[in-house]
C-alpha positions as CSV (number, residue, x, y, z in Angstrom):
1,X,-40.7,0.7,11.1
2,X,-37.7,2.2,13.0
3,X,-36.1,-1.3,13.6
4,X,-36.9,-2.5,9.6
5,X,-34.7,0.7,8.4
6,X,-32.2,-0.3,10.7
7,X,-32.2,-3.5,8.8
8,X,-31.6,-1.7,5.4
9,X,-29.5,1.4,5.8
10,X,-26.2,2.2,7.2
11,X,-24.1,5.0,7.3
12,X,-21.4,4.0,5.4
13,X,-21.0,1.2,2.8
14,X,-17.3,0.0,1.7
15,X,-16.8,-1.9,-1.6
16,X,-13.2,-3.9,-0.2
17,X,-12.3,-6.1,2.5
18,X,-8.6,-5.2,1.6
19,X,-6.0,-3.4,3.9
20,X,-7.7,-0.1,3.4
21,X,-11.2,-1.2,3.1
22,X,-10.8,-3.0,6.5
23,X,-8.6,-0.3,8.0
24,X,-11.6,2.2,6.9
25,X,-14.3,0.5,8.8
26,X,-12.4,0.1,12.1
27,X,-11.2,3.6,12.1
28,X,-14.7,4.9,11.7
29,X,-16.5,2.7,14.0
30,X,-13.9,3.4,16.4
31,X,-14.0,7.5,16.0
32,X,-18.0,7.5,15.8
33,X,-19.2,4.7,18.2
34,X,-21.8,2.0,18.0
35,X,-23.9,4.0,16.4
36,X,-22.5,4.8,13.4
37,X,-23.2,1.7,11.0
38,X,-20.6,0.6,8.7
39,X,-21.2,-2.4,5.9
40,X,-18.1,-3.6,4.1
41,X,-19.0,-5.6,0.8
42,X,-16.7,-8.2,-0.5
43,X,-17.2,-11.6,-2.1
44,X,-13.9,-12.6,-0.7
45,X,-15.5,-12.5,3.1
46,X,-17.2,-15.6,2.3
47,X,-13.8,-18.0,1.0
48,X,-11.2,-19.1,3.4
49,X,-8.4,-17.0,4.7
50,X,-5.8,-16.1,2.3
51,X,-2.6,-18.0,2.4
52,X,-0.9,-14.6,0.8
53,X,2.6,-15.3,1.5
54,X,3.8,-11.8,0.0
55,X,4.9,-9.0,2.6
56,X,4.4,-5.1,2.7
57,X,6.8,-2.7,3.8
58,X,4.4,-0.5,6.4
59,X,5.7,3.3,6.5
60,X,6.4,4.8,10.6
61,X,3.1,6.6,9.6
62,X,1.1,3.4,8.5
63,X,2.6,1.8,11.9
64,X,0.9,4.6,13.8
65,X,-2.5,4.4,12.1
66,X,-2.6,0.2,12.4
67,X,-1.3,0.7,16.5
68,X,-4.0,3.5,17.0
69,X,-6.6,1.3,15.4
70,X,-5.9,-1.5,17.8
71,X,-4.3,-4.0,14.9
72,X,-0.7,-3.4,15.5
73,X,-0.2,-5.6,18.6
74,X,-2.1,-8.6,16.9
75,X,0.9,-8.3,13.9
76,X,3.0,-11.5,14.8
77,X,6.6,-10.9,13.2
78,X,6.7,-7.5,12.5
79,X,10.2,-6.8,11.5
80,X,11.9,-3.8,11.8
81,X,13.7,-1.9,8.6
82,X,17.0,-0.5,10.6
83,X,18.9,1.1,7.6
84,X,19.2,0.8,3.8
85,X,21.6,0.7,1.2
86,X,21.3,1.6,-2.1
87,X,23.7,0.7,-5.2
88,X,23.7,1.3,-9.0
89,X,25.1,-1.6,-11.0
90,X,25.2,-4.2,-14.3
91,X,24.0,-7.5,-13.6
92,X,27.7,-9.0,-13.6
93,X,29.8,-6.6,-11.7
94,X,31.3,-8.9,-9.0
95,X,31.0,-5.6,-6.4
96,X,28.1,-3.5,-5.7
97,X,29.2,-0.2,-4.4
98,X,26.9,1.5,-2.2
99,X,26.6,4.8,-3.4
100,X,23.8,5.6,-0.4
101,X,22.6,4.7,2.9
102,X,19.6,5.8,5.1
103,X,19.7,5.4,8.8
104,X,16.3,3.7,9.6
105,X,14.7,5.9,12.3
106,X,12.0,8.7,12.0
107,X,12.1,9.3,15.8
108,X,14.6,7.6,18.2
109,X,13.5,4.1,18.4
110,X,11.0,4.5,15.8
111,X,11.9,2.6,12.7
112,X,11.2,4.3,9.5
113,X,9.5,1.2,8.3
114,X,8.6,-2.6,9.1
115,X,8.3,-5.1,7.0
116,X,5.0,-7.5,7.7
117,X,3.4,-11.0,6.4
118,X,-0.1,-9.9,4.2
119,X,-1.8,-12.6,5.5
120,X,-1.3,-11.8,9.2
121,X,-2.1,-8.4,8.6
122,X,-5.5,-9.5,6.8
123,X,-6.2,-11.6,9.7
124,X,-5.4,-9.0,12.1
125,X,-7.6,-6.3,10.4
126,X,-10.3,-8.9,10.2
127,X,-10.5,-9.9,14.0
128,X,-10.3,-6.4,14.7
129,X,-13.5,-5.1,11.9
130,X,-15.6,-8.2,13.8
131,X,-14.4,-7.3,17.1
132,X,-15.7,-3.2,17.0
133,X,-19.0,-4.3,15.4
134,X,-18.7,-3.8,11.6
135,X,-20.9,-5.5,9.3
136,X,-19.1,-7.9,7.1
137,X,-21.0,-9.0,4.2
138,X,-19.7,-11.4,1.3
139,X,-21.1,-10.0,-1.3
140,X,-19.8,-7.9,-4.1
141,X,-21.6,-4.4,-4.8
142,X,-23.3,-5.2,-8.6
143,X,-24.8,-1.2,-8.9
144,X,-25.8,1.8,-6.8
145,X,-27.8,4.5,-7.6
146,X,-27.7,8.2,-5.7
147,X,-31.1,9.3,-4.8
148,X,-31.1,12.7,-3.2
149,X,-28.8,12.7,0.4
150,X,-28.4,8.6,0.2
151,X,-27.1,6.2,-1.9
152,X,-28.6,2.9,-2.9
153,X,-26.4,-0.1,-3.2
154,X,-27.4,-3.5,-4.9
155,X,-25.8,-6.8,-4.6
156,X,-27.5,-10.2,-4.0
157,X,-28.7,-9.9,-0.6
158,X,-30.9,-7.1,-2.1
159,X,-30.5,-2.8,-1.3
160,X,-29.0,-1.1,1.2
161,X,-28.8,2.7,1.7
162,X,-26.2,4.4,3.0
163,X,-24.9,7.9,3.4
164,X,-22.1,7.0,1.2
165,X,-20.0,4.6,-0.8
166,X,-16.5,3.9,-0.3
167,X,-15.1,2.1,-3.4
168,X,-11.9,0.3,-2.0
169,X,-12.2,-2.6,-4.5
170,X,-8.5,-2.5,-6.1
171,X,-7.1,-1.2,-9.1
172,X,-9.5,-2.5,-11.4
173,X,-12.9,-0.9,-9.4
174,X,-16.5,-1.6,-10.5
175,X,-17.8,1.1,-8.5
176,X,-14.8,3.7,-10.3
177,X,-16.1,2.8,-13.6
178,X,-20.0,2.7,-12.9
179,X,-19.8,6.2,-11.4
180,X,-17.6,7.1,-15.0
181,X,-14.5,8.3,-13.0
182,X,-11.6,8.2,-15.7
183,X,-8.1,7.5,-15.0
184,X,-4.8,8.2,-16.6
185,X,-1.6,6.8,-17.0
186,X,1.1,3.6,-18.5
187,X,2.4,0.7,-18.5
188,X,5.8,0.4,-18.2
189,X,5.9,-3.3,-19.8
190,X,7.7,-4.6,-16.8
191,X,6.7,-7.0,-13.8
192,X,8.0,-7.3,-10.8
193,X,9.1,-10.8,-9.4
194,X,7.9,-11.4,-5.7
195,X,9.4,-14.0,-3.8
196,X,11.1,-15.2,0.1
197,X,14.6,-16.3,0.3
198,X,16.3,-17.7,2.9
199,X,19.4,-17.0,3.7
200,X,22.5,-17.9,6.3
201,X,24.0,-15.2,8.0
202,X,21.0,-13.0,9.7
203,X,20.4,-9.4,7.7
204,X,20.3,-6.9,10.9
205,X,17.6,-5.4,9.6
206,X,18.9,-3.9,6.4
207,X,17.3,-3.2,3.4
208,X,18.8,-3.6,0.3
209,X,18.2,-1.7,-2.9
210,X,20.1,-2.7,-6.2
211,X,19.3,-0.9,-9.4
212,X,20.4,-2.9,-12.4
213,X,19.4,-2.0,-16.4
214,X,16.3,-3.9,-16.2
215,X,15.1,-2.3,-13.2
216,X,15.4,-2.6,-9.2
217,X,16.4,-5.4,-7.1
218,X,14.9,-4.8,-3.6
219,X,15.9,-7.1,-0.8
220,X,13.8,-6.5,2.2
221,X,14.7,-8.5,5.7
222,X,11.4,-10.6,7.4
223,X,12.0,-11.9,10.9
224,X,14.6,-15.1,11.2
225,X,16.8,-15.5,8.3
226,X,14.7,-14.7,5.5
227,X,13.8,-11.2,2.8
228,X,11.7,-10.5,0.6
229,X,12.4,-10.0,-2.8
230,X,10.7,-7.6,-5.1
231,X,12.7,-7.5,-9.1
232,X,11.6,-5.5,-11.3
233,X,12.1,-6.9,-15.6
234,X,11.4,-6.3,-19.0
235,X,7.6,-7.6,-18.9
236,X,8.8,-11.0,-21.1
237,X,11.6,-11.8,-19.6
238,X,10.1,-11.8,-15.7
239,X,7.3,-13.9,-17.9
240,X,10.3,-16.5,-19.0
241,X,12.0,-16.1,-15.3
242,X,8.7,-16.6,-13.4
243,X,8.3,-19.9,-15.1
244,X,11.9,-21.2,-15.0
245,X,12.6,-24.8,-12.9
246,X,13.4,-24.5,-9.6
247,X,17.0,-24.8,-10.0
248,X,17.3,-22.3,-12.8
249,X,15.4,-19.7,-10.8
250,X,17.5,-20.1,-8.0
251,X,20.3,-19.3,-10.7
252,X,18.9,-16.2,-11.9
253,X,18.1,-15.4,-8.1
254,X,21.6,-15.8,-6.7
255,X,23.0,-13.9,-9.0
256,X,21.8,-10.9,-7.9
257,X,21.3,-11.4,-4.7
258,X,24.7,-12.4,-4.3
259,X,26.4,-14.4,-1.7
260,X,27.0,-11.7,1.5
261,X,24.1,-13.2,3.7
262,X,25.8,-16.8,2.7
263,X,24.3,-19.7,0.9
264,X,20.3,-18.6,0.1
265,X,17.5,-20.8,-1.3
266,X,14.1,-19.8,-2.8
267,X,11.0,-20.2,0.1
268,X,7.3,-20.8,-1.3
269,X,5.8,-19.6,-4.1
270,X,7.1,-16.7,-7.0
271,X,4.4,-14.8,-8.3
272,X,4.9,-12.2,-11.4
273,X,2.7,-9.0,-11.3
274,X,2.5,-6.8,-14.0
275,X,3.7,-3.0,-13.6
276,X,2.2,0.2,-14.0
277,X,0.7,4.0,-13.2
278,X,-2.7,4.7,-13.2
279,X,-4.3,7.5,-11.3
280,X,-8.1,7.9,-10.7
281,X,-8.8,11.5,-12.4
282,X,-11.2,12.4,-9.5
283,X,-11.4,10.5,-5.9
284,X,-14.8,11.6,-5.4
285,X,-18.5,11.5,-7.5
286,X,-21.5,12.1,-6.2
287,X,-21.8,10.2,-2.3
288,X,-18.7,7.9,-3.9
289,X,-15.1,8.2,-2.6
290,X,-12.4,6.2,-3.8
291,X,-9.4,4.8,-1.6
292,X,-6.2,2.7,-2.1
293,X,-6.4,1.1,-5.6
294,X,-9.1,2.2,-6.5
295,X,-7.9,5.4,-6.4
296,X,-4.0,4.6,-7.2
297,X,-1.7,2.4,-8.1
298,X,2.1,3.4,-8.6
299,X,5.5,1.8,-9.3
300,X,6.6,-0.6,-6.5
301,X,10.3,1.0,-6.7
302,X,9.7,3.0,-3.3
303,X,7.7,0.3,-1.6
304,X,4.9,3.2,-0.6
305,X,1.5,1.5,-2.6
306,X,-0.1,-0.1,0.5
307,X,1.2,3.0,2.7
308,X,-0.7,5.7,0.4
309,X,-3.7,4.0,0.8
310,X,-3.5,4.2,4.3
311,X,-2.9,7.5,3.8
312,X,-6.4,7.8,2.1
313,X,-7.7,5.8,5.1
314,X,-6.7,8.2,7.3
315,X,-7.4,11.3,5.9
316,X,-10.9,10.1,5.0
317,X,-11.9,8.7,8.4
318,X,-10.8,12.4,10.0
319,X,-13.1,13.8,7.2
320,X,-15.7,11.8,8.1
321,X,-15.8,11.9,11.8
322,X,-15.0,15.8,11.3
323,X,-18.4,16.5,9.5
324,X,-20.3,13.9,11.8
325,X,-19.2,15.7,14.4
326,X,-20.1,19.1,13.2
327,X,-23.7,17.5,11.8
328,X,-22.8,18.0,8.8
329,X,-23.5,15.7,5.8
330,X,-20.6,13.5,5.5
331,X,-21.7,12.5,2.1
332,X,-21.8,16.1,0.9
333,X,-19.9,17.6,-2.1
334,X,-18.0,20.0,-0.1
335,X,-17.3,17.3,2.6
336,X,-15.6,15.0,0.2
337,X,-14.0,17.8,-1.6
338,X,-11.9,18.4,1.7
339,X,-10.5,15.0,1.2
340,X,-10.2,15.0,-2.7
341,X,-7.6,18.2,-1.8
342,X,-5.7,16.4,0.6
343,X,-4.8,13.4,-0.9
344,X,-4.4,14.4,-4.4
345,X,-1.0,16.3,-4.5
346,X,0.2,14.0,-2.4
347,X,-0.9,10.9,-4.5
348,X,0.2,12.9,-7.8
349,X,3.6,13.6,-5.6
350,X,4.5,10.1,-5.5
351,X,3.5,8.9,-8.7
352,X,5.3,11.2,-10.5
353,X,8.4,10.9,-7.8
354,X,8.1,6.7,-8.4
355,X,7.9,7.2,-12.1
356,X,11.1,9.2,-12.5
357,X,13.4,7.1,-10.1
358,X,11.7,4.0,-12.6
359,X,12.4,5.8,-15.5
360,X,16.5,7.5,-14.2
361,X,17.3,4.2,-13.1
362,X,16.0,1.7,-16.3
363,X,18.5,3.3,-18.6
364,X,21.7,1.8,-19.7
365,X,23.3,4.7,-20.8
366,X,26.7,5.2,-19.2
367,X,26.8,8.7,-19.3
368,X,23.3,8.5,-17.3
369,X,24.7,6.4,-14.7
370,X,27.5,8.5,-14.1
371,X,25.4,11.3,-13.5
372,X,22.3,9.5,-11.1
373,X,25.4,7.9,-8.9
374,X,27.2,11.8,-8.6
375,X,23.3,12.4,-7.4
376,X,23.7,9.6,-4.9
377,X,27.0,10.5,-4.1
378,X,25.9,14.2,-3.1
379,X,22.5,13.2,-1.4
380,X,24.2,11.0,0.8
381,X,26.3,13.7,2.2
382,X,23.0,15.6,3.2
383,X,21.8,14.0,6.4
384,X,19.2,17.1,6.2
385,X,17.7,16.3,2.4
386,X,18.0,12.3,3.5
387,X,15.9,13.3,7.0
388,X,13.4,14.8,5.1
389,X,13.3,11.9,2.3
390,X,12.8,9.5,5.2
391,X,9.9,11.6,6.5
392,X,8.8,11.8,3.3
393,X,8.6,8.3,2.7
394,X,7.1,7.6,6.0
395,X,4.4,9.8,5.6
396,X,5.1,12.1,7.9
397,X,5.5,15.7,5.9
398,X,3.1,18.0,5.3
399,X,-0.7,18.2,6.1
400,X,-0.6,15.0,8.2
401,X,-4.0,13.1,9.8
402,X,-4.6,12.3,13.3
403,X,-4.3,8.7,12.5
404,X,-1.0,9.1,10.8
405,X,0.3,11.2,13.8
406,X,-0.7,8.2,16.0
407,X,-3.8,10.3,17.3
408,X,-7.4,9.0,18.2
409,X,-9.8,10.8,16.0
């Protein structure tokens, strides 16, 4: 009988083999040991790698949760973010002045961010998940059902029953809107524009952030001679750029990019994505707790969407492990409550903080520029108030988990 349960149940069940669905698992095998059985759930585990040639900027704090896991090391071409500029301009002003810079370093010799490949990352994160013994199923979760102190999942290898649920299936989540967990927010009828240029001259490392009328022009280095690009437009008119020829889009590219890194030309694919803020009213139901999408999903202006859902990640697992280790019931109300309270401010923080900077810096108004660049001009004679923006950014302010701190749990 013993070894037939064993078949059936686990401790935990994640709906998500994305960053923080992956990152979830590890982190709680790791903290809990062999005996603590963790399923992650996701149709994708059964198609070929992703070729996702997009990259995430990952925040000092995100850096210290992936190295503490045991993924950082296996991240080929990690590059380092070693300052920014920012600038506050009309599409055809022949100078971009910078109206502020950030020196890129949270600690001596500890960048405040690094920019990294998705799909190396995946892979990484999935070596890793096989390599500490989780369960990787791919299946999607079709319904669960709480019955007393489990929860029983269905999806088409049958039922499993778990402890709890982890819904880390993205910003449209099933298992949000089967347990009836409303959200709130916009759209901001824009889209940002993600694509790699290469360039001539190398980048050293700098970041560059443009904001023009329609929105921001991020330009974020990857190792060699290339960046990321990440524009933001009026929802149509990234619609009528995404699909321009080749040589047009290079046009349109260029001339905001500029020339100062020399001659550049467009790598791979461009992909348009649809912008907006939506914000789970509740992380937790009943023996359910939402991370990453699921839970959030803010304006790309600040580069921080992938790093607050390993912020979740993070404060979750040291909720977890904490109760485990107490014997509590890690699935308990009260538990998940302590989570719910540490990542809502902070989620509500940064949505409302990424909204603004949307909203400030999408207006044509003269007058309105004037006053946002007098703001830059001021901030960046702060080095205090830009310290604590950095910190800020890189997760590394306030009530911060173990993981985060580059702690084993």
């Amino acid at each position: 009988m013993a070894e037939q349960r064993s078949e059936l149940s686990a401790d935990v069940v994640i709906a998500g083999a994305g960053f923080a669905g992956l990152a979830l698992a590890i982190a709680l095998r790791q903290g809990l040991g062999a005996e603590f059985n963790v399923v992650v759930a996701d149709p994708m585990l059964g198609r070929p790698p992703s070729d996702d040639a997009r990259s995430s900027a990952i925040a000092a704090g995100a850096r210290r949760l992936l190295e503490t896991i045991g993924v950082w090391s296996a991240v080929a071409d990690a590059q380092p973010i070693l300052d920014m500029v920012v600038t506050d301009s009309r599409l055809g002003d022949a100078v971009k002045p910078v109206f502020l810079t950030f020196a890129g370093e949270v600690e001596p010799g500890e960048p405040f961010a690094h920019m990294v490949e998705n799909g190396r990352l995946m892979a990484a994160l999935a070596a890793k998940a096989r390599e500490v013994g989780v369960a990787l199923r791919a299946s999607a979760i079709d319904s669960f059902e709480v019955e007393g102190e489990r929860v029983s999942v269905i999806n088409r290898d049958g039922a499993l029953t778990a402890g709890l649920l982890i819904a880390a299936d993205g910003a449209r989540s099933r298992l949000r809107e089967l347990a009836g967990i409303p959200t709130f927010g916009w759209s901001y009828g824009q889209a940002a524009i993600v694509c790699t240029v290469a360039h001539e001259r190398d980048h050293g490392g700098r970041a560059e952030e443009h904001f023009l009328p329609a929105g921001p022009f991020a330009i974020l280095p990857l190792t060699g001679r290339r960046s990321s690009i990440v524009w933001t437009e009026e929802a149509r008119e990234a619609e009528r750029i995404g699909a321009l020829p080749d040589d047009l889009f290079h046009a349109e590219v260029e001339q905001r990019f500029g020339l100062h890194l020399g001659e550049i030309a467009v790598e791979g694919p461009r992909r348009v994505h649809p912008l907006g803020l939506s914000v789970a009213r509740a992380f937790v139901a009943e023996r359910l707790a939402l991370v990453g999408d699921a839970a959030h999903v803010i304006h790309p202006i600040a580069g921080q969407g992938l790093n607050l859902g390993l912020r979740d990640v993070a404060a979750l697992a040291e909720t977890i492990v904490d109760a485990v280790r107490l014997g509590l019931d890690f699935g308990a109300a009260h538990v998940l409550d302590r989570y719910q309270r540490w990542r809502r401010f902070d989620t509500m923080a940064m949505g409302i903080a990424t909204d603004g900077l949307n909203r400030l810096f999408s207006k044509r108004s003269d007058a309105l520029r004037l006053v946002r660049d007098v703001g830059l001009g001021l901030v960046d004679r702060l080095p205090g108030l830009k310290r604590l923006f950095i910190r800020e950014a890189a997760g590394l302010v306030g009530d911060v988990p173990k993981l985060l701190r580059g702690e084993a749990l």
